[in-house]
C-alpha angles and dihedrals in degrees: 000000000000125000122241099235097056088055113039091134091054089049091054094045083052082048112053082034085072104257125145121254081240096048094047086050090050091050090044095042094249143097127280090243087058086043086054098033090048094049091045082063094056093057092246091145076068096043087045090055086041084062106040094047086055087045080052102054093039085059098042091049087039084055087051094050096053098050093051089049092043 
């Protein structure tokens, strides 16, 4: 088993890759609140809003897209 802290980055890539707090804490050999308390120190809730403002934009110009072509 691995401890969390000696792969965070691991655990963001799990996580962006769509993995569970609990899956990614079974994989590393820890609980899924390590799992949580260890991400919210990487700075992934910033990484998260990064993501969904880009999700955003790719929805609203897909929207666009699909009036002009209608």
């Amino acid at each position: 088993m691995i401890p969390i802290g000696n792969d965070l980055p691991k655990a963001v890539m799990l996580t962006l890759a769509g993995l569970t707090q609990k899956e990614i804490g079974d994989r590393v050999g820890t609980s899924q609140s390590a799992v949580s308390y260890r991400l919210r120190g990487t700075g992934y809730d910033i990484i998260q809003k990064i993501i969904e403002w880009y999700r955003s934009q790719i929805r609203e110009r897909v929207g666009l897209a699909e009036k002009i072509d209608a």
